[in-house]
C-alpha beads as a LAMMPS data file, in Angstrom:
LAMMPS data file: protein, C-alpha beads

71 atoms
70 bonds

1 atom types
1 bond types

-500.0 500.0 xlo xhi
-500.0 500.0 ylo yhi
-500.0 500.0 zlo zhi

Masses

1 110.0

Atoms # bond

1 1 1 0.000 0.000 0.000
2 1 1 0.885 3.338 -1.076
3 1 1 0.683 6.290 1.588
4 1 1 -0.521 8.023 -0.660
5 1 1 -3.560 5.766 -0.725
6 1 1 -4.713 6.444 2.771
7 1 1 -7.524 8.061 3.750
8 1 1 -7.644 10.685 6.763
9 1 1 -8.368 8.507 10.010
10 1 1 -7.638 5.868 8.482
11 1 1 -4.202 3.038 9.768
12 1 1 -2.469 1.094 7.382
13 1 1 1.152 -0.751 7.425
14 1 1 3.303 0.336 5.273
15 1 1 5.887 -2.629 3.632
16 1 1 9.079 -2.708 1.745
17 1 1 9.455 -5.195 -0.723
18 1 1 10.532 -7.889 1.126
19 1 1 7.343 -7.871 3.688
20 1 1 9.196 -6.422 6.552
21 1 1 6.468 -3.866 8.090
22 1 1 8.183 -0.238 8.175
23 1 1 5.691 2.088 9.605
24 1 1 2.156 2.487 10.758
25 1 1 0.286 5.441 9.277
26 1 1 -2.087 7.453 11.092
27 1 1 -3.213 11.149 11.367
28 1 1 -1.507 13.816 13.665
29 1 1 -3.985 13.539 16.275
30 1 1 -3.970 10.019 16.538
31 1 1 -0.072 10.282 16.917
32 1 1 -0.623 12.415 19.824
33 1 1 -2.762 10.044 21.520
34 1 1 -0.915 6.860 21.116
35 1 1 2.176 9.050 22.186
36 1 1 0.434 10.459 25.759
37 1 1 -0.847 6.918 26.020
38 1 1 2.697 5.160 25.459
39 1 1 4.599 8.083 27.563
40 1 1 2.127 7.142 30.527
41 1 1 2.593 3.787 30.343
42 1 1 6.782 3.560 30.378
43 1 1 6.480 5.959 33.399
44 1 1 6.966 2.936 35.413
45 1 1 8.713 0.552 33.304
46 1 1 10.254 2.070 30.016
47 1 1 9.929 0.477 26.453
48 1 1 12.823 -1.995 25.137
49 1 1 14.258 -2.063 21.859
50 1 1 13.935 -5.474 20.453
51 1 1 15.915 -7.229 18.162
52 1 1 15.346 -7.632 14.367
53 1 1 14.139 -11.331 15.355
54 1 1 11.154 -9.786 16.331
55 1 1 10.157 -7.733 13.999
56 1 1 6.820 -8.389 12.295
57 1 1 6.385 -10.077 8.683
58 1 1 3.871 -10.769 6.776
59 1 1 2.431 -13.987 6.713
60 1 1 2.981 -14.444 3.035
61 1 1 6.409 -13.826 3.944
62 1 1 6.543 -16.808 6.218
63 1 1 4.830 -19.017 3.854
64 1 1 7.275 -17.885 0.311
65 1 1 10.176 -18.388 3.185
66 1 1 9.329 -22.272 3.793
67 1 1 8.785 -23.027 0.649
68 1 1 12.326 -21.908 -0.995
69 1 1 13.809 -23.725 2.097
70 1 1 11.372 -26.734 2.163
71 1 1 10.247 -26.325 5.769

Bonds

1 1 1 2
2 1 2 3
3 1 3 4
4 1 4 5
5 1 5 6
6 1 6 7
7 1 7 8
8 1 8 9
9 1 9 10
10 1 10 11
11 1 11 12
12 1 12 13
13 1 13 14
14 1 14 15
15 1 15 16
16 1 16 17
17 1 17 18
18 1 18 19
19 1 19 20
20 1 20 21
21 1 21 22
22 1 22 23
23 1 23 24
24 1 24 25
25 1 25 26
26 1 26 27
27 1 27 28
28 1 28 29
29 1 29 30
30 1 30 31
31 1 31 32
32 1 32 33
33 1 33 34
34 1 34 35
35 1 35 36
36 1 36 37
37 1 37 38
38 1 38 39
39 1 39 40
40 1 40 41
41 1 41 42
42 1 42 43
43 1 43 44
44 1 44 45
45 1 45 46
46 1 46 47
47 1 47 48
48 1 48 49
49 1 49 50
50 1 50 51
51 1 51 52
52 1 52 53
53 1 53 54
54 1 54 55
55 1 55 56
56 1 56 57
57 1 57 58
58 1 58 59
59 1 59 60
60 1 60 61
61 1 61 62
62 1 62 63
63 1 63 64
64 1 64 65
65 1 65 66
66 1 66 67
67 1 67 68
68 1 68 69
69 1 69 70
70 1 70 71
């Protein structure tokens, strides 16, 4: 999907070619929100960086993945 697609209010992922899920659109006031909500909730215990064997694919992905290595 294109972000140029998108509608106003509407959330979409945004993919690179090889399925690996770059960025979440959204529109400048739901940025705010999801920003006051994630800034009160790593008061207490902040967010972790996680490594890239958790970042999310698509499930086509998975599937074109065990089929070139027979899995």
């Amino acid at each position: 999907m294109n972000a140029t697609e998108i509608k106003d209010g509407e959330i979409a992922l945004i993919t690179t070619d090889n399925g690996r899920i770059v960025q979440l659109a959204m529109t400048v006031e739901q940025h705010k929100t999801l920003s006051m909500v994630l800034s009160a909730m790593t008061q207490q215990s902040p967010l972790v960086k996680m490594g890239e064997e958790y970042d999310l694919v698509l499930k086509r992905t998975v599937r074109t993945y065990k089929k070139i290595h027979n899995e």
